[in-house]
C-alpha positions in Angstrom: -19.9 -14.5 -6.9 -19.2 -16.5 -9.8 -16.9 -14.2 -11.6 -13.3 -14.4 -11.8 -11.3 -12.5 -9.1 -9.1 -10.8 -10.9 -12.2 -9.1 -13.5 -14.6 -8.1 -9.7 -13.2 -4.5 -10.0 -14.9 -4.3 -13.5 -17.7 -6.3 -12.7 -18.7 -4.1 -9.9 -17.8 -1.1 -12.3 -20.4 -2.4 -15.0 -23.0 -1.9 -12.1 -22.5 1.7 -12.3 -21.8 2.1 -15.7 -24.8 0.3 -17.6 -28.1 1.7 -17.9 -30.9 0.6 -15.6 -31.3 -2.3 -18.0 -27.9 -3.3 -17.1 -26.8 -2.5 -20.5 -24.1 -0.4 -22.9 -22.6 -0.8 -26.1 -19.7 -2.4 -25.6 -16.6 0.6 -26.8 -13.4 -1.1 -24.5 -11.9 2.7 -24.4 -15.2 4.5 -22.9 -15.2 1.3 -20.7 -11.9 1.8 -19.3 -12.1 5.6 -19.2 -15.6 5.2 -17.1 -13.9 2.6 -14.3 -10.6 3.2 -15.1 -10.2 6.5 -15.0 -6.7 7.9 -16.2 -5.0 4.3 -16.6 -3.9 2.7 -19.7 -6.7 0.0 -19.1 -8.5 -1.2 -22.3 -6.2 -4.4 -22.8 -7.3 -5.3 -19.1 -11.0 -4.4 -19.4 -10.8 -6.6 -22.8 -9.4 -9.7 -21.2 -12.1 -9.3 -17.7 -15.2 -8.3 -20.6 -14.6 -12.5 -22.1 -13.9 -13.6 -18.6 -17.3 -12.3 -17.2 -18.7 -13.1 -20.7 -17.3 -17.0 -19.8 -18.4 -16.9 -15.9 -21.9 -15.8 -17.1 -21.7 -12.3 -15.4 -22.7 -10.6 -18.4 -23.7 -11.6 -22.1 -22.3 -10.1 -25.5 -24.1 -9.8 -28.6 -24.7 -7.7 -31.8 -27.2 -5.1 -32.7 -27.8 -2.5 -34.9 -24.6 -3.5 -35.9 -22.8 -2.8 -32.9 -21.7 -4.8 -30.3 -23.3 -4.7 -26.4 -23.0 -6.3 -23.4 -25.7 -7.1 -21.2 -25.5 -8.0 -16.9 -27.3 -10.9 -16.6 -28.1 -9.3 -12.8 -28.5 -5.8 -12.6 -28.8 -3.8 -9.2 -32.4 -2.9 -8.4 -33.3 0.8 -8.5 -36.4 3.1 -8.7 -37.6 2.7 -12.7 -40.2 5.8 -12.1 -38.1 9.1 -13.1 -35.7 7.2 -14.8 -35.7 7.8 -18.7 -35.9 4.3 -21.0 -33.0 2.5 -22.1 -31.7 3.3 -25.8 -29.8 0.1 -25.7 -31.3 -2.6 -28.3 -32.2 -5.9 -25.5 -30.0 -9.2 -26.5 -31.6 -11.8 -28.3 -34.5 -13.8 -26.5 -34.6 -10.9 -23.8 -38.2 -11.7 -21.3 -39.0 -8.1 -20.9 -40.7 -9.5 -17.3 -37.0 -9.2 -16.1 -36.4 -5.3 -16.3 -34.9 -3.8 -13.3 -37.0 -4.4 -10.3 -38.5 -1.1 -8.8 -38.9 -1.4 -5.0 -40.0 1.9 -3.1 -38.2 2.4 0.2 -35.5 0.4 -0.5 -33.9 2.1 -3.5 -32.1 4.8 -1.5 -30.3 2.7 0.5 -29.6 0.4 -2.9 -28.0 3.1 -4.7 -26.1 4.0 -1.6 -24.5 0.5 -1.1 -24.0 0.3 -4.6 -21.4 4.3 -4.5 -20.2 2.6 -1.2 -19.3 -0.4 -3.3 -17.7 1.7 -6.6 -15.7 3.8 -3.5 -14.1 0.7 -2.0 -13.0 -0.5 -5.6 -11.5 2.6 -5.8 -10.0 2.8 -2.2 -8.8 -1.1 -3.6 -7.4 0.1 -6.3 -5.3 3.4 -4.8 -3.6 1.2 -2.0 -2.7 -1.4 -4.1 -0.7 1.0 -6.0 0.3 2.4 -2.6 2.0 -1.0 -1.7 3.3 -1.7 -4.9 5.5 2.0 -4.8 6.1 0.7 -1.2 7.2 -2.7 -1.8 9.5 -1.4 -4.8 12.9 -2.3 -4.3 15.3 0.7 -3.1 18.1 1.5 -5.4 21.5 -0.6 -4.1 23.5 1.8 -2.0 26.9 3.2 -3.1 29.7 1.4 -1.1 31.7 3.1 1.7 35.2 1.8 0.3 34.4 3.7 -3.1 34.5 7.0 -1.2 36.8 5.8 1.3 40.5 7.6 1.0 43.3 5.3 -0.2 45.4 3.0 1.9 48.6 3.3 0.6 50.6 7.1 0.1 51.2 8.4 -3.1 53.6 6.3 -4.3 51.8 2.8 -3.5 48.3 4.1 -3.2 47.0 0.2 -2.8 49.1 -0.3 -0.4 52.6 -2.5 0.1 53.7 -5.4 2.3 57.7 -3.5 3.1 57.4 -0.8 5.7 56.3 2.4 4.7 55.7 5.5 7.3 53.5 7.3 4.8 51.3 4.2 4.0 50.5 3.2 7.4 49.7 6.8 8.1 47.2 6.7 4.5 45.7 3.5 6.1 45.0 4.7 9.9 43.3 7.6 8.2 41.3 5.0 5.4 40.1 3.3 8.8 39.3 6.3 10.8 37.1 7.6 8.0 35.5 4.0 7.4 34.8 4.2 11.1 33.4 7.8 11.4 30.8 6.6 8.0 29.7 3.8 9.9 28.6 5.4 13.0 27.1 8.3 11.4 25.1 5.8 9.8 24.2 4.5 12.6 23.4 7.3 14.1 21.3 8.6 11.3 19.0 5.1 12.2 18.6 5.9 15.4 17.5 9.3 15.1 14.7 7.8 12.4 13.7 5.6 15.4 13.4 7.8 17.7 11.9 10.5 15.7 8.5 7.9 15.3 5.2 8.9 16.5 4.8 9.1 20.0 8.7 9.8 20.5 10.4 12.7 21.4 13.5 13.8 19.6 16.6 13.9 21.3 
């Protein structure tokens, strides 16, 4: 409860990915890849490894001359098919602390525990979901780009003096405005109407 908000998803990934000892040697890539599948995520899992490190989530140390991290709290599971840890224990480690076996209840640990790496997931899938959603739409080409011109030929942005053929250039610039803008409208409409429990007109 104590760790940082922002580093939870790879707390609760660390449950999943350590040994029953709550341990691993701590490689940020094979990190990343294991809760992070297919992102570019090892910067991230760096920065959320020293903030759990800070919060006391987990602890970092060196061994065999490698470096490991260690939960300080791992999830309890059934210890009696499982094969020992090969990770080296931190300094000052009380071996009375292994994982806690607990018969009955390790079934329904272990299935909390996938229900808990789904959500994170789940989390993780929408948030990208609304991000693509909240996005910002490309700005829309203007109608007078595409309009026709207001003036004939010879003044094709128009004059102040009389002219038959620009006056007929600009009623047909206004009609075609007109006909765009009510298409458009129309074309909402239809999107409405066409929503669930609607029938198409």
């Amino acid at each position: 409860m104590r760790a940082p908000h922002e580093a939870k998803p790879t707390a609760q990934g660390l449950w999943l990915h350590t040994d029953l000892t709550g341990r691993r040697e701590l490689v940020p890539e094979l990190i990343a890849a294991d809760i992070y599948p297919g992102q570019a995520a090892v910067p991230m899992v760096i920065d959320h490894l020293l903030m759990l490190e800070e919060s006391g989530f987990l602890t970092i140390y060196q061994a065999r001359g490698s470096e490991w991290i260690s939960l300080r709290r791992t999830l309890k599971a059934d210890t009696r098919t499982a094969p020992p840890s090969d990770c080296p224990p931190p300094p000052g480690h009380d071996s009375s602390r292994h994982v806690v076996a607990l018969e009955g209840e390790s079934a329904r640990e272990r299935a909390e525990a996938r229900v808990r790496a789904e959500q994170v997931e789940r989390d993780g899938e929408w948030a990208a979901w609304r991000e693509r959603a909240e996005r910002a739409a490309p700005p829309r080409r203007p109608l007078l780009l595409d309009a026709p011109p207001i003036g004939c030929v010879d003044h094709p942005n128009g004059r102040r003096e009389n002219c038959g053929p620009c006056g007929t250039a600009r009623r047909q610039h206004d009609r075609w405005l007109a006909q765009q803008r009510y298409t458009d409208q129309l074309v909402n409409w239809e999107t409405q109407a066409d929503g669930p429990g609607d029938e198409p007109w």
